[in-house]
C-alpha positions, -999 to 999 in steps of 0.1 A, spaced: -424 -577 -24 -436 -578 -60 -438 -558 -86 -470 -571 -99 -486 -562 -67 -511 -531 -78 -504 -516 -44 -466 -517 -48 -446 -485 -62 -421 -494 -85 -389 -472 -99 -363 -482 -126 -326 -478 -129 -318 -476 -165 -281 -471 -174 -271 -470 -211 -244 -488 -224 -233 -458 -245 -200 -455 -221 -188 -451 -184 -207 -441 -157 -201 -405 -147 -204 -388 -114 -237 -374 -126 -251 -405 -139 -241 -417 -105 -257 -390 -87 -290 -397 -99 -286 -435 -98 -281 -432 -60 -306 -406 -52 -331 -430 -70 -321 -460 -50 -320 -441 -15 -356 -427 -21 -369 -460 -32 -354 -482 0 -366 -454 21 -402 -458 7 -399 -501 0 -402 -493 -37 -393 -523 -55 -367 -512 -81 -359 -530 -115 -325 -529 -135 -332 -520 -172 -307 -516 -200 -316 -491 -227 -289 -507 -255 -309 -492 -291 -285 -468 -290 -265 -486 -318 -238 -467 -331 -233 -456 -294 -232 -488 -279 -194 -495 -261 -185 -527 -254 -183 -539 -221 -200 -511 -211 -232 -528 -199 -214 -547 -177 -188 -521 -162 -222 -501 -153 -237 -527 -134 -203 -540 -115 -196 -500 -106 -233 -498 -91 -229 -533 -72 -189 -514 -58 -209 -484 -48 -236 -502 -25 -263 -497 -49 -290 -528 -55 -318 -541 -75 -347 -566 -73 -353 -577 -103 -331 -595 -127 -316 -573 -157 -333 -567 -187 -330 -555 -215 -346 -535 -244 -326 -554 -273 -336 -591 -262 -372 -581 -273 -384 -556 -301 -416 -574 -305 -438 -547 -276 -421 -515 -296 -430 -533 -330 -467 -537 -316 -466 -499 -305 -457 -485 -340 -483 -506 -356 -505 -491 -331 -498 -455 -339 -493 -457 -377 -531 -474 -378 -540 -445 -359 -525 -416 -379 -502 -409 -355 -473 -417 -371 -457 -412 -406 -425 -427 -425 -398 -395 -428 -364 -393 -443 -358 -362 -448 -321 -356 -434 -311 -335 -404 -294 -307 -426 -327 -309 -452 -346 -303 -419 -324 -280 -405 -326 -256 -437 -359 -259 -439 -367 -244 -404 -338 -220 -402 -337 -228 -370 -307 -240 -341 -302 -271 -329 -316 -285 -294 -304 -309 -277 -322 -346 -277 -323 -373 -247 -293 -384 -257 -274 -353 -256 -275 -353 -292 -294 -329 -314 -328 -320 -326 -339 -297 -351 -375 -283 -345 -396 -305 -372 -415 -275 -391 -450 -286 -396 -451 -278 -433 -431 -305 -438 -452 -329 -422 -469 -351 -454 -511 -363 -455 -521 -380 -421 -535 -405 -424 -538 -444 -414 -510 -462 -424 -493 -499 -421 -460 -501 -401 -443 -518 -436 -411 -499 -438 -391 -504 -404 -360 -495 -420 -366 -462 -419 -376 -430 -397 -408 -425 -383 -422 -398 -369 -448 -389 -343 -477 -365 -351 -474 -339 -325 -508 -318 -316 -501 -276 -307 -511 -280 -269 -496 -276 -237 -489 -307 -220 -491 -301 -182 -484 -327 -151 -473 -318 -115 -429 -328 -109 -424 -336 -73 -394 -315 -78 -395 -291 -98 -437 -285 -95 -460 -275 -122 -450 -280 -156 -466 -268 -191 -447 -273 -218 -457 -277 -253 -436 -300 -274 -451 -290 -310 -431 -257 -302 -402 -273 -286 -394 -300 -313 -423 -309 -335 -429 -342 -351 -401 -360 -332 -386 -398 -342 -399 -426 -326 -385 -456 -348 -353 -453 -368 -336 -465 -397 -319 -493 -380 -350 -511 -376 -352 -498 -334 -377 -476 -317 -359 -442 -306 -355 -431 -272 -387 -419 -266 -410 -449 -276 -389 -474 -260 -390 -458 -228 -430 -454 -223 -437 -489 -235 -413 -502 -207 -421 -484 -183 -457 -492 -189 -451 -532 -193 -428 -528 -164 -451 -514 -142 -431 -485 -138 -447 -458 -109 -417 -435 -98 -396 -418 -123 -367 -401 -112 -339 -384 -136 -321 -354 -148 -338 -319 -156 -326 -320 -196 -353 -346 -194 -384 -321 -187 -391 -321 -222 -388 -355 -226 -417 -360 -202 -440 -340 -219 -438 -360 -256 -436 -394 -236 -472 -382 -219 -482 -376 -256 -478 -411 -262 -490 -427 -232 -518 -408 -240 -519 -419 -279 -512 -458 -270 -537 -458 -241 -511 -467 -216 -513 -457 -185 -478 -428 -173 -458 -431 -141 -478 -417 -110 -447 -397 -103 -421 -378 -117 -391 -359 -100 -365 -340 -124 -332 -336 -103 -312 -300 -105 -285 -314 -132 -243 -318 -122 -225 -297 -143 -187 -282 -152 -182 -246 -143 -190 -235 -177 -226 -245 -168 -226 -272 -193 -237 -309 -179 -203 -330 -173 -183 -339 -203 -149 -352 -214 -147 -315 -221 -142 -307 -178 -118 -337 -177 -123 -372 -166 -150 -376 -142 -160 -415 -149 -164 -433 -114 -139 -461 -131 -117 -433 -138 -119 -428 -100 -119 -463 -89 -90 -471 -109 -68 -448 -91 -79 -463 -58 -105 -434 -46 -129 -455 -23 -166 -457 -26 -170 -442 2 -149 -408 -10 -170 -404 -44 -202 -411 -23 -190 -382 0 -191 -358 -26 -221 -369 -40 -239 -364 -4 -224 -332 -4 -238 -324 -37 -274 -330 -21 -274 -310 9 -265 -339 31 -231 -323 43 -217 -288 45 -186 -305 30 -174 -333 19 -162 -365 39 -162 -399 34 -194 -420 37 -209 -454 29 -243 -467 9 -260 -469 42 -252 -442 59 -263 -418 23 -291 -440 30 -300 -432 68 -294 -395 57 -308 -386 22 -333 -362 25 -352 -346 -7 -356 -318 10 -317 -309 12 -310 -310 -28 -303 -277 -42 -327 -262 -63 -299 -249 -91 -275 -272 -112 -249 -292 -90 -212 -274 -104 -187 -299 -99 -158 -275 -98 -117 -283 -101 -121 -286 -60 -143 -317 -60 -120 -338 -80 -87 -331 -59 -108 -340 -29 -117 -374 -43 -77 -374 -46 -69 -371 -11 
């Protein structure tokens, strides 16, 4: 199987090497890879390393050894979005010479008093402030001359609407959500969402499968499929989030809940991929179980609808 072949659906796993895989991470990593063996999807390995600052050594390769320990595999060799900025350089030219794009550096307090307005959170689990229009400057054409700063995309007021195969019918309408959002930043790197549409485009990406917080995400990422004539994933499936008690997705903040934290205290794969079939319907409970048994058993029809709560019970069964 190929992944050039037109005919062949294609998915990506994508880890970042911002830190340690967590059970949620790890959740969605392995609901990916049981849908895609269960459908021959080819599947490539993709590492989203712009996140500068954020970037922990030894983290890149931690994520791939604790996939590889779990049972989880790939067909492609591993790429990744630093060895080439050359296809995200070509983009922003592309969207500055189409007034779609404009040089910003305003801060995120000067933006933040200027739209009296809270804090959402980004892809990253960072935050956004809503970019009020008024302080968007002239559109017009422009040349992509000053990488070293922040660029902005021109969003349009309209509702973007695609079908999840989750979650169903979606309309949501980014220029109320965020507003002019970055897609390049001062360090010379596209953000998040540019770098994600150009490789899944030049990947030949069909299948997307992630977290809910991402819903939003989709809809400016269709803005600029849309605005770089690329053509968007097929398919798109939000997963139901794993979350603390407090309702809030998993943090240091509801303990340790890395799977090297686990595997360093000798919890077997086969325990943390018990819980995680538990967490999608597979099992009334959990109990132990290997890769290819999740495998012979996942069914997207079991996941729960609501957030996944990984409660104080779920870690002392690991424990066991």
């Amino acid at each position: 199987m190929h992944a050039d072949n037109p005919a062949t659906r294609l998915t990506r796993l994508a880890p970042s090497p911002t830190g340690a895989l967590h059970l949620g991470n790890l959740r969605t990593f392995l609901v990916t890879w049981a849908i895609a063996r269960q459908n021959n999807w080819h599947i490539v390995m993709r590492i989203e390393d712009l996140d500068g600052p954020r970037i922990k050594p030894d983290a890149e390769r931690l994520a791939l050894d604790t996939l590889s320990w779990i049972g989880i595999d790939w067909d492609s060799d591993v790429a990744r979005q630093s060895d080439d900025l050359a296809p995200y350089t070509r983009a922003m030219e592309r969207l500055a010479a189409r007034a779609m794009a404009y040089p910003c550096e305003l801060t995120r307090t000067e933006i933040a008093d200027a739209a009296s307005a809270p804090h959402a959170p980004d892809a990253a689990g960072e935050h956004e402030t809503p970019f009020p229009t008024h302080l968007r400057p002239p559109i017009e054409p422009r040349s992509f001359a000053d990488a070293a700063t922040n660029w902005r995309f021109v969003v349009p007021d309209e509702q973007i609407v695609f079908v999840d195969d989750f979650v169903g019918p979606q309309h949501l309408n980014p220029a109320h959500s965020i507003g002019d959002f970055v897609i390049w930043t001062k360090r010379a790197q596209p953000a998040y969402q540019l770098a994600v549409i150009v490789d899944d485009a030049r990947q030949g990406v069909t299948d997307v499968i992630r977290g809910d917080d991402l819903l939003d995400s989709t809809a400016r990422q269709l803005l600029l499929y849309r605005a770089l004539d690329l053509r968007p994933p097929a398919h798109w499936m939000h997963l139901p989030l794993v979350v603390g008690p407090d309702g809030k997705r998993l943090a240091k903040r509801h303990g340790d809940t890395r799977v090297a934290h686990y595997r360093q205290h000798n919890v077997a794969p086969q325990r943390i991929i018990g819980l995680l079939a538990h967490w999608c319907g597979i099992t009334p409970a959990p109990k132990p179980m290997s890769a290819k048994e999740f495998l012979e058993r996942f069914d997207c029809s079991t996941i729960p609808r609501s957030r996944i709560v990984m409660r104080p019970e779920d870690d002392a069964w690991l424990f066991r």
